[in-house]
C-alpha positions, 0 to 999 in steps of 0.5 A: 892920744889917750884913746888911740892907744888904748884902742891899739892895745884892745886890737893888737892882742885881736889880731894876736889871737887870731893869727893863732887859729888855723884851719884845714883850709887855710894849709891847702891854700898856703900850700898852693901859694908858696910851695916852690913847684907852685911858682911853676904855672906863671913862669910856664906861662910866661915862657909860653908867651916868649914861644909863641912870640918866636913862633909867629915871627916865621909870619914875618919876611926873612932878610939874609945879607950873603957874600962870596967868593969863588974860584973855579977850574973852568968857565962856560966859553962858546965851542965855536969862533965867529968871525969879526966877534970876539966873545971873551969868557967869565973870569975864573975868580968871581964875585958877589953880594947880595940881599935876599928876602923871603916871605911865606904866602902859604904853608896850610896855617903851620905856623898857626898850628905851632902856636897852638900847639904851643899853649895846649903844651904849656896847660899840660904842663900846668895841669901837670903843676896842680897835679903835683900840688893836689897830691901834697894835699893827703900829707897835709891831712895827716899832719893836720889831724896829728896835730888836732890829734895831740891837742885833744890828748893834751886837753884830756890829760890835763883834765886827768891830772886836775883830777889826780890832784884834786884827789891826792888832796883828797887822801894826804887828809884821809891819811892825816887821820888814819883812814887810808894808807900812805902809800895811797897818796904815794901812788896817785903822785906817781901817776901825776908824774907819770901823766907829766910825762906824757904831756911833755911826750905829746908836746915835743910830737906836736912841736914836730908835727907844726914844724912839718907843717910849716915846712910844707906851707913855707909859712911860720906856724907858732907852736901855741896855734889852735886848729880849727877841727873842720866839720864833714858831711856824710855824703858818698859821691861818685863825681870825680874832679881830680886833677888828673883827668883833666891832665889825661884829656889835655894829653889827648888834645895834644895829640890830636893837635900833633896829627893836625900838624903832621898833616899841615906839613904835606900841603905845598908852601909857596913862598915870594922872594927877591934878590939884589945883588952886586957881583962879577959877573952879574946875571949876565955871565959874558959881561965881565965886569961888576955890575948890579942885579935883581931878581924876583919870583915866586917859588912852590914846594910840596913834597908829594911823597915822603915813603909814608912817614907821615902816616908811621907818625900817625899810627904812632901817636895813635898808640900813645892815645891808646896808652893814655886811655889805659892809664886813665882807665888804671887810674879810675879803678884805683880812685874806685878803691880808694874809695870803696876802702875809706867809704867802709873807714868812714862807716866803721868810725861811724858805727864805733863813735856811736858807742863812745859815749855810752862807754864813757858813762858806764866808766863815769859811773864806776869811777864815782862808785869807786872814789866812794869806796876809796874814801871808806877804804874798800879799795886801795889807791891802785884799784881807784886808779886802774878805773880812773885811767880807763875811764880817761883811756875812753874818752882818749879813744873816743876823741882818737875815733873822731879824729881818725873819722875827720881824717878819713872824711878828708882823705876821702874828700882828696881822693874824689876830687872835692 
């Protein structure tokens, strides 16, 4: 028993840890699982199935119970008198019932062609769900990297602060002694104060930004979550996957479809149909009685001509094929310069990043120089401070560069499609 809680105790803070790591990846998947336009595709699709269900009832024979009851002001008689034969005519009040069926032979495939009408409309608009779940993806690369953004300013301010009271340490003793002013150690305090500041600043935005994040994941980030920083390639690529060219040719595909239907709507239909019934008269208007009847037949419709409607619908549709075209063309030159713009982003964060850590090493060096010069009180506190901030304010901006390159890298990533 022993040993199971100890092996409890040894995985619990495991797993406790792990769930604090997130990565760019882990957002995008939320997302597309919990966002609530997300639940959209099943339920299209299980609409869809319900539809095209309905749709292929129309295969199915047609029953229709029918009664009436009439009264007219006249009825057929004979305009003659026959002798020896009395002829009377129909009763004014009629009666009748009746029982029809109906069952489509052939329509040209129509219904056939609903059906698939049908399940292209429901991938349209399921492509239309992804489309708007790929376009959350350029919010959550902004959020993402601000958090990362604030995690590294976080780290290199504490760096800056341990530094400070390292030195201030340092002074309170130079003081003791004479060698350095008081005023010194007053000004190296205040600017540990001031990077207390900051830090509670830099929390509160990432707070913010994990809350904005969690929002948009429907998901519960904890505020002490690290994020993975993700790792790019330099790959420049003219494939484009976005979701919404595929979009576009499922439009087109529905058009296409609705010219298929327009034209099965003119082929002839022929249909087989009975009917019994029970009526006064029946089916034999001078027996004037109720009696039982039947009838059975087969019936052809084709509209031969329709004053070109038809045709006005095709050249309509054709025109929304051609809007289609001009959206996608309107599309594809606006992704091109998105990525021409962020291509030349990436090459410029590229080239800056490279000189970072030369700055860097330069301001490393001063600042040794000048810590030696304040323990000798060549300089004052100010002056070693100005080369301290500037040489933390240069590793702030070489993280800032990097963090803007992944940016970048990502946006780029989302704006081609990969």
């Amino acid at each position: 028993m022993k040993k199971i809680i100890i092996l409890v105790l040894i995985i619990v803070p495991f797993f406790t840890t792990a769930q604090q790591h997130l990565s760019l990846e882990d957002c995008y998947a939320l997302v597309n699982k919990n966002y609530p336009i997300a639940k959209q595709s099943k339920l299209l699709q299980e609409k869809s199935a319900l539809d095209i269900a309905t749709i292929n009832l129309g295969k199915l024979p047609k029953f229709d119970l029918n009664a009436q009851v009439t009264y007219q002001s006249d009825v057929t008689q004979l305009p003659i008198k026959i002798p020896n034969l009395t002829v009377d005519p129909a009763n004014k009040d009629q009666y009748k019932a009746t029982f029809d069926v109906n069952q489509i032979l052939y329509n040209g495939g129509l219904i056939n062609a609903n059906a698939e009408m049908k399940e292209i409309q429901t991938k349209t608009q399921q492509q239309q769900v992804q489309v708007n779940l790929y376009q959350l993806k350029s919010k959550i690369n902004q959020l993402y990297f601000s958090i990362l953004l604030s995690q590294e300013k976080m780290e290199i301010l504490k760096a800056k602060q341990q530094q400070l009271v390292s030195k201030v340490n340092e002074v309170k003793t130079a003081v003791k002694y004479g060698a350095i002013l008081a005023a010194s150690e007053k000004i190296l305090e205040a600017e540990s104060l001031k990077i207390k500041q900051q830090l509670t600043e830099i929390t509160y935005d990432k707070k913010r930004f994990i809350a904005n994040l969690a929002s948009l994941t429907f998901s519960t980030i904890p505020d002490n979550v690290i994020l993975i920083k993700p790792i790019f390639e330099k790959n420049f690529t003219t494939i484009n996957g976005r979701p919404e060219l595929q979009l576009f040719d499922l439009q087109n595909q529905q058009i296409e479809h609705s010219k298929t239907i327009i034209t099965k709507k003119k082929v002839p239909k022929i249909n087989a149909f009975g009917q019994a019934g029970y009526g006064n008269p029946g089916l034999n208007m001078l027996d004037n009685s109720f009696q039982t009847f039947y009838m059975l037949g087969v019936k052809a419709n084709w509209n031969v001509f329709d004053w070109n409607k038809s045709k006005k619908e095709k050249e309509a549709l054709t025109i929304s094929e051609a809007i289609i075209v001009t959206e996608k063309e309107t599309f594809l030159v606006n992704t091109n310069l998105q990525l021409q713009e962020m291509e030349n982003e990436i090459n410029k964060l590229d080239e800056i990043t490279s000189t970072d850590s030369e700055i860097i090493a330069l301001r490393q060096y001063v600042v040794k120089s000048a810590d030696s010069q304040l323990k000798n009180g060549v300089i004052t506190a100010s002056d070693y401070l100005i080369e301290l901030t500037n040489l933390y304010q240069a590793k702030l901006n070489q993280k800032i560069h990097e963090i803007q390159l992944d940016l970048a890298n990502a946006n780029y990533l989302i704006i081609n499609g990969n």
